[in-house]
PAMARLO-330436 format. One record per atom (N, C-alpha, C): residue in one letter; x, y, z. Coordinates in steps of 0.1 Angstrom, whole numbers, plus 5000, padded with zeros to 4 digits. Layout:
aXYZ...
This chain:
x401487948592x400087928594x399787788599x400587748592x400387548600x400387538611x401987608619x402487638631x400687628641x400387718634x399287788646x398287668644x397787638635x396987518631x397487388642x398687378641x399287248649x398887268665x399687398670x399087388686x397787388691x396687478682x395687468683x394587288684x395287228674x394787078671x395486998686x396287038689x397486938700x396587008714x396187128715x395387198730x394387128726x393187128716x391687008714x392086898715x392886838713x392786668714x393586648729x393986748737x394886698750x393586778760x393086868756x391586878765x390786778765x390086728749x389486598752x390086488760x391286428759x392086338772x391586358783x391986538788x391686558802x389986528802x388986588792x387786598800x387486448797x387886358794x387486188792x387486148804x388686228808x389386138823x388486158838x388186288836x386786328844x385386238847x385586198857x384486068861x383086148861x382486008853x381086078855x380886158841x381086288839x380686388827x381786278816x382786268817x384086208808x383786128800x382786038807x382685888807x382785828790x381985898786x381185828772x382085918761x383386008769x383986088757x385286008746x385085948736x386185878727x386785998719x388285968714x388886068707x388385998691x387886098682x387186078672x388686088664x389086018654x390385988646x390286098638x389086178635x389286308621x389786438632x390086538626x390386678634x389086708632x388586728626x387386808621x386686768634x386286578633x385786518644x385986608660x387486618659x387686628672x387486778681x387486878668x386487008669x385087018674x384186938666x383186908667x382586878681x383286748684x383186708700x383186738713x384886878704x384786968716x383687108719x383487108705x382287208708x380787188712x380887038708x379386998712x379386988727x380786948736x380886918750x381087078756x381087178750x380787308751x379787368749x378687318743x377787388737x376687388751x375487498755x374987478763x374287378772x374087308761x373187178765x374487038768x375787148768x377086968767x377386968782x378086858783x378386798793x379186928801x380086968790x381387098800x380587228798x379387248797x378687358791x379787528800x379687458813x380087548822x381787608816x382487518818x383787528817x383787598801x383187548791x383487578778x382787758778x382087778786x381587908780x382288038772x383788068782x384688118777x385388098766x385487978759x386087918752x385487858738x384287838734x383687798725x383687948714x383488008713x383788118701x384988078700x386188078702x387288108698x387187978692x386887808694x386987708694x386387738678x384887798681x384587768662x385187838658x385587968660x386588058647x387887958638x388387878653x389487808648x388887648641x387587628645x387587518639x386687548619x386187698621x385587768606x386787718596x387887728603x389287718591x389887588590x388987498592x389787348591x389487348573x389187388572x389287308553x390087428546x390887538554x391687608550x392987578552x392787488563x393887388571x394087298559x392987198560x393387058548x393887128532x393687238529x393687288515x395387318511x395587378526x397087408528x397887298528x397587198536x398287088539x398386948528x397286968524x396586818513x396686908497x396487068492x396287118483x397887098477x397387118465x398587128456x398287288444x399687308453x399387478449x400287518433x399687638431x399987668419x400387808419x401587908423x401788028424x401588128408x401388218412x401088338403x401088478409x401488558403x402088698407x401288788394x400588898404x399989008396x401089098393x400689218384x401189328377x401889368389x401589408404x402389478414x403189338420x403289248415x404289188421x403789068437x402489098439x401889018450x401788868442x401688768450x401388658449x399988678450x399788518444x398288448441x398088338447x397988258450x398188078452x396788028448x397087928437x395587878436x395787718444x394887668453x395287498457x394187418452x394587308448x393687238441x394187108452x392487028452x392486938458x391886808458x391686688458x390386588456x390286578470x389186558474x388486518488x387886358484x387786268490x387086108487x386086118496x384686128491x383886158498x382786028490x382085928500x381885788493x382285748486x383585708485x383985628474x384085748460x384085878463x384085968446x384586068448x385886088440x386586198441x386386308441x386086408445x385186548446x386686648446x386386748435x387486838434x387186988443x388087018448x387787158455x389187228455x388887358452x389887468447x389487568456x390387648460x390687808465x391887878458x391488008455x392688118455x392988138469x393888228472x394388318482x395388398476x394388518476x395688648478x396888708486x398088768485x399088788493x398088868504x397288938505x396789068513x395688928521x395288868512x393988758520x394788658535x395688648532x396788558534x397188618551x397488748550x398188838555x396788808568x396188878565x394788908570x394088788579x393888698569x393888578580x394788518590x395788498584x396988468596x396888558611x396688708604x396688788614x395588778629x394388678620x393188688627x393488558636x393488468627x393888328629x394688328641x396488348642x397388368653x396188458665x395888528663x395188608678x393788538683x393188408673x392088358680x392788258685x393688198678x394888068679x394888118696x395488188697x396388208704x396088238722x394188278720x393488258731x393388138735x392488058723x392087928722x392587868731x394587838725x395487748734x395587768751x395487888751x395687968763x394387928775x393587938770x391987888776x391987758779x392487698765x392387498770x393087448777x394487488776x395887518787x395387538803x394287618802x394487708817x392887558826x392087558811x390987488818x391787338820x392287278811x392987138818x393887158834x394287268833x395187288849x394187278858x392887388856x392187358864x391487238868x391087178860x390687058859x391186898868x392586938865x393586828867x393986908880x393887038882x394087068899x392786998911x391487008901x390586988911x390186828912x390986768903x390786628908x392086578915x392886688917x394286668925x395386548917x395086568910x396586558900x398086608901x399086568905x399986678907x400486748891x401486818890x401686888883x402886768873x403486688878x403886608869x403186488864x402186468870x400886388866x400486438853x400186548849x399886598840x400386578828x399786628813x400686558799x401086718802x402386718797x403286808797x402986908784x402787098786x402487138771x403787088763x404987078760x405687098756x406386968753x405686808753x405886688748x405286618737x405286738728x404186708718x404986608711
């Protein structure tokens, strides 16, 4: 599940680069240091009233489904899990977490079930999976129409 979490973060923050670099609409775009941030920016530069309104239209649903799961992201990655197994033998995971939110430790907990687990991945990889595909295809276009050649470009695969 990380897996998919990772290329999805690596396609939003190498779109924001490309649409920065875009004169004129780009201008005022900074890469925000949080993920969450960097979700955010891209959806507001998608949203109808944003700068990429055009370009994002196909792409903004998928963008919030994958960005709904960022604190399912941090829970996984920052949580400290605790396994447990029912009567049939499925797993449980509970993750416990502190968040520092002004200066004050704020606790936050989830379960996930083996079947919950299943289910979301399932959903997760197939929105994942456009998402990358869309931000992939719109940077090509992007960097074709300001004539970029093809080794000009950040490479998918130099993560």
């Amino acid at each position: 599940m990380i897996d998919t979490f990772t290329r999805s973060e690596f396609a939003v923050t190498q779109t924001l680069q490309v649409l920065a670099s875009i004169e004129g609409r780009g201008a005022g775009i900074k890469l925000n240091p949080s993920l969450q941030g960097r979700f955010a920016q891209l959806l507001e530069l998608f949203a109808p009233a944003g700068a990429f309104a055009s370009e994002g239209k196909a792409i903004a649903a998928q963008l919030q489904a994958v960005s709904d799961n960022i604190a399912l992201r941090n829970m996984l990655c920052h949580g400290r899990p605790t396994m447990y197994h029912d009567d049939a033998g499925r797993w449980i995971v509970r993750l416990e977490m502190l968040t520092v939110v002004k200066a004050h430790a704020e606790p936050r907990e989830t379960l996930l079930t083996q079947e919950q687990v299943k289910l979301t991945l399932k959903e997760l990889n197939s929105v994942s999976a456009i998402l990358v595909s869309r931000l992939e295809q719109l940077c090509r276009n992007l960097a074709t129409a300001k004539g970029l050649t093809p080794s000009a470009q950040v490479a998918p695969g130099s993560r």
